[in-house]
Each structure stands twice: as C-alpha cells, then as structure tokens.
N, C-alpha and C positions, 0 to 999 in steps of 0.2 A: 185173083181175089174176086170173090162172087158179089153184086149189085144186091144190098137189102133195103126193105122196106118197112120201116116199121111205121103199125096202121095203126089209126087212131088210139092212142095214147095220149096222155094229157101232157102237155109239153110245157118245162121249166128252163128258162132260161134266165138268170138273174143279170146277165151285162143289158140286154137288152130287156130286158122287163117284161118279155111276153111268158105269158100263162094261158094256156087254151088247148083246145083238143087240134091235133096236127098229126098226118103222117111227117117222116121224116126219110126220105129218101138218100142212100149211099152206094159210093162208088168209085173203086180205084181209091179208096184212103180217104176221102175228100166225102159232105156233106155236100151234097147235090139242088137237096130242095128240103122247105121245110112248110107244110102249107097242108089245109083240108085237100084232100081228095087229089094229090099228084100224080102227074103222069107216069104211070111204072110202065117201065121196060117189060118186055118178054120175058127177060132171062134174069127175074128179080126175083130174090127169094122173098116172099110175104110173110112179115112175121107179125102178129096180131097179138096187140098190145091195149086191147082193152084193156080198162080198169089199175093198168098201169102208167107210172111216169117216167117220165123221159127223157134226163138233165145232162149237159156236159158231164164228161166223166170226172170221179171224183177225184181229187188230189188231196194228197198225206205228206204232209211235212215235217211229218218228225216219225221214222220206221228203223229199226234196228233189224236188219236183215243177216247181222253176224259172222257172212265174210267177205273178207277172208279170217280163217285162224278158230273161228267156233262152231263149222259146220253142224256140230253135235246140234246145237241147239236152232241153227235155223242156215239156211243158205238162199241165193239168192234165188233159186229156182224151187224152192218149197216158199218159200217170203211174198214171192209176186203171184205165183197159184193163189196164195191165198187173201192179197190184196186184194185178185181180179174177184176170187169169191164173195168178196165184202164189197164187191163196187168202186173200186179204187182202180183209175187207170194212169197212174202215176204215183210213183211215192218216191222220198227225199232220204237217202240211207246214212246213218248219224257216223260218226266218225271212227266212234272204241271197235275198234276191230284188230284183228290180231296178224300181224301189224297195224298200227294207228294207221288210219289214212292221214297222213302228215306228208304226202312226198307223193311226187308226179307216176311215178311205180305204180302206190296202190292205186291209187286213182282211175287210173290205165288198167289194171285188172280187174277192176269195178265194171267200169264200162264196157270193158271185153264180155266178161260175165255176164253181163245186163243184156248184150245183144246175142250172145250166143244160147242163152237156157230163160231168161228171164220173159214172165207173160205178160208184165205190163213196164211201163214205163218206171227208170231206175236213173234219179240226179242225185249223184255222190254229194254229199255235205263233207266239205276238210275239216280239218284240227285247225283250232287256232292255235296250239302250241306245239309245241316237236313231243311226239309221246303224250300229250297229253298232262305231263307233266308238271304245265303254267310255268316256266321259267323264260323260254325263248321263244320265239317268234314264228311258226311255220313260215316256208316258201309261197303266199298266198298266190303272187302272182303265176307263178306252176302250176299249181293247185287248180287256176280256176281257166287255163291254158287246157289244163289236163281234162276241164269236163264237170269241178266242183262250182254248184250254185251259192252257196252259202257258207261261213266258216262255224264252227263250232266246238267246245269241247263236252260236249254234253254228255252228263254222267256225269263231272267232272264242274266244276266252278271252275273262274278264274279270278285266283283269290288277291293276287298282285294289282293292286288299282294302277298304276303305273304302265304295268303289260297289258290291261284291260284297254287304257288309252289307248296306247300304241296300236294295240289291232285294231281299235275303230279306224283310228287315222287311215291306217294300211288299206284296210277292208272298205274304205270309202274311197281312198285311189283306184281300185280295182272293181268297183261297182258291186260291192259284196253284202251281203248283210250278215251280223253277227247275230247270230243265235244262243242267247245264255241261258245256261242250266244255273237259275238265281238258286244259292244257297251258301249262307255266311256257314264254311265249316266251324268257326269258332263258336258259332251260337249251337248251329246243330251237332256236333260232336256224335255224328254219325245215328243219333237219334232213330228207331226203328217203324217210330210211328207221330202222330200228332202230340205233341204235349195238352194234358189237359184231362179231364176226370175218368176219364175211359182207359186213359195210359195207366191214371197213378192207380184204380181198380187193377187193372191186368199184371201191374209190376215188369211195364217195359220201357224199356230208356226210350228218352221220346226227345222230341223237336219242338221247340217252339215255332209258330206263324213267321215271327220275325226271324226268323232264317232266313225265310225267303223275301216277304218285304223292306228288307235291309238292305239285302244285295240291290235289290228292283230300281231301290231309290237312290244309290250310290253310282248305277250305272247310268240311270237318268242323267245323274250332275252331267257324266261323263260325256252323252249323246248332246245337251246340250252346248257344252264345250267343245267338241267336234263336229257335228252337225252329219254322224254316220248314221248310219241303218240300222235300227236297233230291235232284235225280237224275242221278247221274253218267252222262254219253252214251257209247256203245259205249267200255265198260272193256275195259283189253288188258292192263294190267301185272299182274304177280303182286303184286308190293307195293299195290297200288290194291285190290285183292281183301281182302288181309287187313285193310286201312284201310276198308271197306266192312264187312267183317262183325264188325271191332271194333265199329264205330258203332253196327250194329244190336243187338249182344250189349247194347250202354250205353242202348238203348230210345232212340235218337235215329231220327226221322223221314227218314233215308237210302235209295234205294232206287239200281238199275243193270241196265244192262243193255246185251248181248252184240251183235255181229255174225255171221253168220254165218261170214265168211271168217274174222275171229280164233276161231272153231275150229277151223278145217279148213286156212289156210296157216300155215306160220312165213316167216322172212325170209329161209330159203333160194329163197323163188319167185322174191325181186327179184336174183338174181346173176345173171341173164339179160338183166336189163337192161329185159324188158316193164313198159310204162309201166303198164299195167292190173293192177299187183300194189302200186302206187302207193297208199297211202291215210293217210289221218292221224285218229285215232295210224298207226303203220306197224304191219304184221306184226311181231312180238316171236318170239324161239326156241322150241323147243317146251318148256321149263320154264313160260314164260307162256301158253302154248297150254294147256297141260296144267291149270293154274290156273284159267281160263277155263271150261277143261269140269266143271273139280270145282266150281267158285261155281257154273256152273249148276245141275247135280246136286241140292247142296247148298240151292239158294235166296238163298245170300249174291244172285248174282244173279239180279233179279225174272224179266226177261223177255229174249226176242231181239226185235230190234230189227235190220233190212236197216243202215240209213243209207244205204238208195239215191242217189248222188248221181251223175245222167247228166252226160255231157261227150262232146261232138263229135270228130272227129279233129282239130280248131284245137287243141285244149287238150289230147289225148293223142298224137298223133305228132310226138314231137319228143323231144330227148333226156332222158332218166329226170328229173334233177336240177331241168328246166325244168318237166315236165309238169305240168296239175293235180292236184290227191288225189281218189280217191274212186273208187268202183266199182260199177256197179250190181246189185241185189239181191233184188228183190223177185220175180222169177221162178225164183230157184232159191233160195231161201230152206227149204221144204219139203224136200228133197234132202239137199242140206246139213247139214241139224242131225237129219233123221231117223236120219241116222248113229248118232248116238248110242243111239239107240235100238235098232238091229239089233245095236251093241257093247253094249246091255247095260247102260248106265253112268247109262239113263234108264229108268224105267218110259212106254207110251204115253199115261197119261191126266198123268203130271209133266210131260210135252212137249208136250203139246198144253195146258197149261196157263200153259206160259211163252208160248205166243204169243194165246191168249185170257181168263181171266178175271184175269191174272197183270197186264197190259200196263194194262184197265179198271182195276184197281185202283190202280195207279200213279198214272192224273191223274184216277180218278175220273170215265170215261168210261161212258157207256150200253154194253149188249152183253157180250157175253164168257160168257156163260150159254146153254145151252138148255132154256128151261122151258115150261109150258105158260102161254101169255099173254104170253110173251115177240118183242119184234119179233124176227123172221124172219132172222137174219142169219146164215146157215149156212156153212161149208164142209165138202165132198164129194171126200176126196182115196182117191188109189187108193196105198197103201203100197209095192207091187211093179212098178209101171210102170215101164219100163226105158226111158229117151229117152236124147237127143242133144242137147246146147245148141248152139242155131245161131243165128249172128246175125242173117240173114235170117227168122226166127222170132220173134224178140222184141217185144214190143208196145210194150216203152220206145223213142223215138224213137233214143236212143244205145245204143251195144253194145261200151261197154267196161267187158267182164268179162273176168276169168280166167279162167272156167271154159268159153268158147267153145272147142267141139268136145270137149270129156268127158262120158263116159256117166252119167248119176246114175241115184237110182233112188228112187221117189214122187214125186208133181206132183198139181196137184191137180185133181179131176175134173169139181168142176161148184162155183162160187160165187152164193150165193146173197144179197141186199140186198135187206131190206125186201120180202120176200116173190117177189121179180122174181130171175129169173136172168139173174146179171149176166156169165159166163162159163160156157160147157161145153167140156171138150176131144175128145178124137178118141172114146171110149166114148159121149159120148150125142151126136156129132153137130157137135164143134167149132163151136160157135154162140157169139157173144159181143156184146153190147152196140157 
C-alpha cells in the first residue's frame, strides 16, 4: 500500500473543528499527520490538492445495493463503484433484498460480498421482521452477531404498534438502533405522489403529509416508553420535522435524516409525469422543502442520507402510477446539497458534517473523523467543478435519476478507503477500483 500525500488542500474536519489549509499525510491505512508543510517520505506519492477539500470520508446510511436476488438492477460491486464515485467511503445496505436480510445467512453473504468485489465500505442493516412482512420479530441478536449495524424494514412500515415496541425493546438490548420507513399505509393507500394541487391537476392517487407525520409521532410515544434508539428515514414533512425536534428538545434518543432530492425537488417535478421523480415518501411542496433545509441547518436533522434505490427500465418505463419508488443517488449527492452551502444557509465544515461524523454518530459507526491515527478514509472533492449528469457515465448499473442531463456544480475528486484509492475523477487521472 503506497504512502500519499495530499498537499495543500483546505482541510474539513467537523469532530474536531478544524478548517484550514493542511497537507494530510498517509500510510499503511492509517493517517500519519495532518499539518502545513509535513514531513514526506521519499517514496510518497504527492498529490496536489489545491483549491480542493479534504473531509473524512463520507458515510450513507441508507443505500439499496440490491443483493442478493436483484442483481439486474444493482449489485454490490456496481453499488460501492459508484458510492466511491460520489465520495462515499461507506454506506449502510437497507434490508428488501431477495432474500430479506432477516437471518444470519444473508448477512454472511453481505459481508462476504462486501470484502470480496466491494470498493468501499458495506454495514448490512437487518429486517426488523422475518420477510419483511411486520408480523414476527427477526433474530436481532444474529443479525447483529452476523455484522448488521442497525435494524430496519425499510420500504416497508411497521404497522403493528405492538411489534413496533417490541423491536425497540429488543434493539435496545442489542445496542441497535431502529431505523423507520414512517408511513401510516392506511392514510397513504399506496399514494404515487404528494396529495395536494399538483396531484388533483395530474389525476394521480396521491398521499397525504400525514402519512408520514402520523407514523413519526406514534413511534415517538413508543421511544419515549422504551427509551431505544430511534431514526426516522429520509424525512420530508414539515410536521415530521417539528415532531423530530420536539423529541429531541424532551432529551429523547431520536435522530433523522434527509435526501438529497427532498431539498432540491417539490411535487411540481411529477406533473410531467417522469417516473424518475417517483419516490416514497413523494416530493412534498416547497413549505416542506423549505422545512427540510432549515432541520438541516438547524441539526433537528442529523445527517443526509441518498436512499439510493436503483431500478431497471422493467420497473420505470411504464406509466407514473404503476412505476417503482425510488431514485438513485449517491453520485450526485455532493452537488445537490452543496447548494446550500454557495446559498449560504450552511456553513462548509456544518455540511460536511452532516455527511461525516454526523451519520457515524447515528449507529455508532468507525470513521467520520480525520485524525492523526486514524484509518484512512478520506474524501477529496473539488467544490467548483462544473459537470454534466449522464447516464452513460454512471457507475450505478441503473440510471433512473432526475437529474440526468443538468449541469451541477462540485463532485468529488478522489475517494480514498483504508488507505487505498478507491476512486479519482478526471484532475488526477479518472482511475477507479
């Protein structure tokens, strides 16, 4: 494993607070030194990083990787290619898989998978219930034996208040935290999009808000009655927001977090009828957009989180109402929410914070820090690079996004895993794992 060097680069670290121009010396996996003008080795490779930053590498905690069982549409070794492309040297693989990861088996295949093909870092999230189905209880303690950080049925509610408890109880013996996909099926009845004037325009069965802040505030009771670990997945309502940072004012164990596309679309995208504006929860108006971005801001919400979830054209070209949810994410992830940061409405080391030591803290993951002694897991993004999303570019095996053919602006420049670079873009030489 070769000794780098990266030179003068503006260095973001948010556990420790420092911002400043820093090489950052590495070797043998391990963060060596981090300081103006270090002592480099002979046999260092120098890599110059003007005009770039320089943050712990990013972590994703919520990524649909697809197997086992849906190779078609993504795998683990197309999944994490395209992670390390978006700057991601870690991500959190959600549970619907074909087999449910419900049972120490898949699990076990996950993580075989992960170390044998995968290019960045891959922590299996279990099923809170067998199949996915909310009736019984998965084997948690297996499960997190086997290598799963978090339980989850995401995709999926759990609509059972009753089984709801009970996994917190469980998942609190086990040091776990639950991850819910908030959504009262009874209100949303599979809803395609937002309820509200844009719906009743297009004539598409829609969702109300309160779908989701129903659930949000029903599990709340639940975390306070148990006193588990509780994380609400990509929030979109405004009402969900305020139920989020009531909780936390009450010192209850709640945390959440963001998508990128619910800051950057409302539900004006799906009156076109493009299936890849398709997601659940759905895009919400820009009053819950706007909510979105201030929780972030604010901290009510912890971290961003893609919810990258690839699909084929089998399951997007077809009409709106039919299509699948979900949208992929993790290569324009960086872009996207930097936004906020050129508006102002973010400072750079609070945003690069939501996607590194913010995300670690959450489930209590390695990483998310850059110190001296620390494993190596860097990202190297350039803030001002101007590209082009194409889907013939994309490392994820599917390419239903939104945002194909709009010009963004920051990507990130070189990812770095365990000392190894696991991606560089077109500045050092487009190289990638």
């Amino acid at each position: 494993m070769e000794t780098l060097c990266l030179r003068h680069g503006r260095v973001l670290d948010p556990a420790s607070g420092f911002d400043g121009q820093a090489d950052v010396l590495i070797s043998g996996g391990e963060i060596l030194a981090i300081a103006p003008g270090v002592e480099i080795p002979a046999d260092a490779r120098i890599i110059d990083c003007t005009g770039l930053w320089i943050t712990p590498g990013f972590i994703d905690l919520h990524v649909h990787l697809r197997e086992p069982g849906q190779e078609y549409k993504e795998d683990i070794a197309s999944g994490t290619r395209s992670a390390a492309a978006g700057g991601f040297t870690a991500v959190c693989a959600m549970p619907n898989t074909k087999p449910v990861n419900d049972s120490r088996a898949v699990t076990e295949l996950m993580v075989r998978r992960a170390a044998d093909v995968g290019v960045v870092r891959v922590y299996p999230v279990g099923a809170i219930s067998k199949g996915l189905e909310g009736k019984t209880l998965s084997e948690m303690g297996e499960l997190q034996e086997a290598g799963c950080v978090a339980v989850s049925d995401d995709g999926l509610p759990v609509m059972d208040i009753e089984l709801m408890r009970r996994a917190l109880e469980y998942a609190r013996g086990f040091g776990l935290t639950v991850i819910q996909h908030c959504e009262d099926l009874t209100l949303s009845r599979h809803g395609a999009m937002h309820e509200g004037a844009v719906s009743t325009r297009a004539g598409i069965r829609a969702q109300p808000g309160a779908a989701e802040s129903s659930m949000v505030a029903r599990d709340i009771e639940l975390v306070e009655l148990t006193g588990a670990r509780y994380h609400v997945a990509h929030i979109s309502a405004a009402a969900s927001i305020r139920l989020v940072r009531d909780a936390k004012a009450r010192g209850l164990p709640v945390t959440a977090e963001v998508t990128p596309h619910h800051l950057t679309l409302t539900d004006a995208a799906c009156a076109c009828y493009d299936t890849n504006t398709k997601m659940n929860p759905p895009l919400r108006p820009e009053s819950d957009l706007e909510a979105c971005r201030v929780g972030l801001a604010d901290g009510t919400i912890d971290c961003i989180a893609t919810d990258h979830a690839p699909h084929s054209p089998v399951e997007k070209d077809v009409e709106f109402e039919q299509a699948a949810f979900g949208v992929t994410g993790l290569e324009t992830a960086i872009p996207l929410t930097l936004a906020l940061v050129r508006e102002g409405r973010m400072t750079p080391l609070a945003w690069v914070s939501r996607l590194t030591d913010a995300p670690a803290r959450v489930l209590k993951l390695p990483g998310g820090k850059l110190s001296v002694g620390a494993v190596a897991d860097v990202t190297v993004l350039d803030p001002d690079e101007r590209w082009v999303v194409r889907a013939g570019e994309m490392r994820s095996r599917s390419k239903n996004s939104p945002f194909v053919g709009q010009t963004m602006i920051g990507r990130a420049a070189m990812t770095i895993v365990g000392g190894r670079i696991a991606f560089s873009g077109a500045r050092f030489g487009s190289n990638e794992q």
